[in-house]
C-alpha positions as semicolon CSV with decimal commas, in nm:
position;residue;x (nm);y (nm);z (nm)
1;X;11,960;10,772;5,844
2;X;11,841;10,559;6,128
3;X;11,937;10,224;6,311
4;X;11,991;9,865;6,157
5;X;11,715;9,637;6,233
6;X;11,883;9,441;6,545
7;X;11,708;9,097;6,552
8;X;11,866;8,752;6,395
9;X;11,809;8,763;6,035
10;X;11,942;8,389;5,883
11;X;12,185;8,445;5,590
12;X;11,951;8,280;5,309
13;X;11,666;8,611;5,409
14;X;11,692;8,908;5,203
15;X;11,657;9,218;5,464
16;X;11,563;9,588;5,299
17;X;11,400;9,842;5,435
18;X;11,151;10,075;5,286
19;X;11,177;10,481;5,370
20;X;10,769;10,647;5,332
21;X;10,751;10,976;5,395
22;X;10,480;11,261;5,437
23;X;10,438;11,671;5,475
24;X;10,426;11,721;5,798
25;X;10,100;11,796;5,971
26;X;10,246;12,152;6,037
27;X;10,172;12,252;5,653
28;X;9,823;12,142;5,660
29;X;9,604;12,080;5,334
30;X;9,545;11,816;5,169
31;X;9,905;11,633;5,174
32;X;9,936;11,612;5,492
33;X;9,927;11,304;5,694
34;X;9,902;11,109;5,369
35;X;10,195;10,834;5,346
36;X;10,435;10,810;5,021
37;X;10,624;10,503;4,963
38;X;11,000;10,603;4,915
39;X;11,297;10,432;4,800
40;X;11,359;10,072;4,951
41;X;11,719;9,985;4,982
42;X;11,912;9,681;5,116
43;X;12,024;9,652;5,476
44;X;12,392;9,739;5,424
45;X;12,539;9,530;5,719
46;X;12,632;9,881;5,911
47;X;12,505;9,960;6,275
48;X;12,281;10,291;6,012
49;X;12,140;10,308;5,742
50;X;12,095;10,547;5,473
51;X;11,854;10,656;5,188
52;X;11,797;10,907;4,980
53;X;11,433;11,022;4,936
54;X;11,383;11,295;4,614
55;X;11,160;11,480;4,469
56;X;11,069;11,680;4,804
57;X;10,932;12,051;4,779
58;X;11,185;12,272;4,908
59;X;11,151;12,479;5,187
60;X;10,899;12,238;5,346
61;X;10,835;12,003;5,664
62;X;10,862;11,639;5,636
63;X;10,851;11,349;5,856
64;X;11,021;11,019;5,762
65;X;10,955;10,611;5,888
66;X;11,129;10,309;5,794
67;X;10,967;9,945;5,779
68;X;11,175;9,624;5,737
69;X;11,072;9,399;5,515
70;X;11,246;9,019;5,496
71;X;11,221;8,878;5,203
72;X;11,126;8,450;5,306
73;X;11,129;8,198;4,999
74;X;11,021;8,400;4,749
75;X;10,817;8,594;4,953
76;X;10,789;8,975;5,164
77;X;10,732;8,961;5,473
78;X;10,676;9,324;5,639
79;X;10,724;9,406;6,011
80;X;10,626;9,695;6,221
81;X;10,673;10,058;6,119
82;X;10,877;10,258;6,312
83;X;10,758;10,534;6,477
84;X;10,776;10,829;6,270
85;X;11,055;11,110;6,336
86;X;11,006;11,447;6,432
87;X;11,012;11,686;6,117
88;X;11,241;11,761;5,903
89;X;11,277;12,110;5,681
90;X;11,444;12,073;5,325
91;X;11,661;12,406;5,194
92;X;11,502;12,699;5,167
93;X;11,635;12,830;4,858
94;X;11,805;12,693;4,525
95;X;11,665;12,368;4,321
């Protein structure tokens, strides 16, 4: 979850948002600090928003950013990442 983009987006430009996502630099090795494109959803119109990223080993650090990306006459247009969040641990047991 994290805030809706707050500047003036004209009604005729398409706003989503794409979620990446890495281990954090707490497990070490060779995934860490390497970006992975997640899921890219539409800005729903709320103050947050909300994705779902899957596929993430359990019992393990990650940290999350969003970037917007307006889509402009047929065109994407990407902004500035955010900064990234602190990390996040997924369950430790089940599937």
């Amino acid at each position: 979850m994290w805030p809706s983009w707050s500047g003036f987006v004209d009604q005729s430009i398409a706003l989503r948002y794409q979620v990446e996502y890495k281990l954090s630099d707490y497990h070490g090795g060779n995934e860490s600090g390497v970006w992975r494109p997640g899921p890219v959803v539409d800005h729903a119109g709320y103050s947050q928003q909300v994705a779902t990223v899957l596929d993430l080993r359990r019992n393990s650090f990650y940290e999350f950013r969003v970037l917007p990306i307006l889509r402009v006459v047929g065109q994407d247009v990407r902004g500035s990442v955010s900064p990234q969040s602190g990390p996040f641990r997924t369950k430790c047991h089940g599937e």
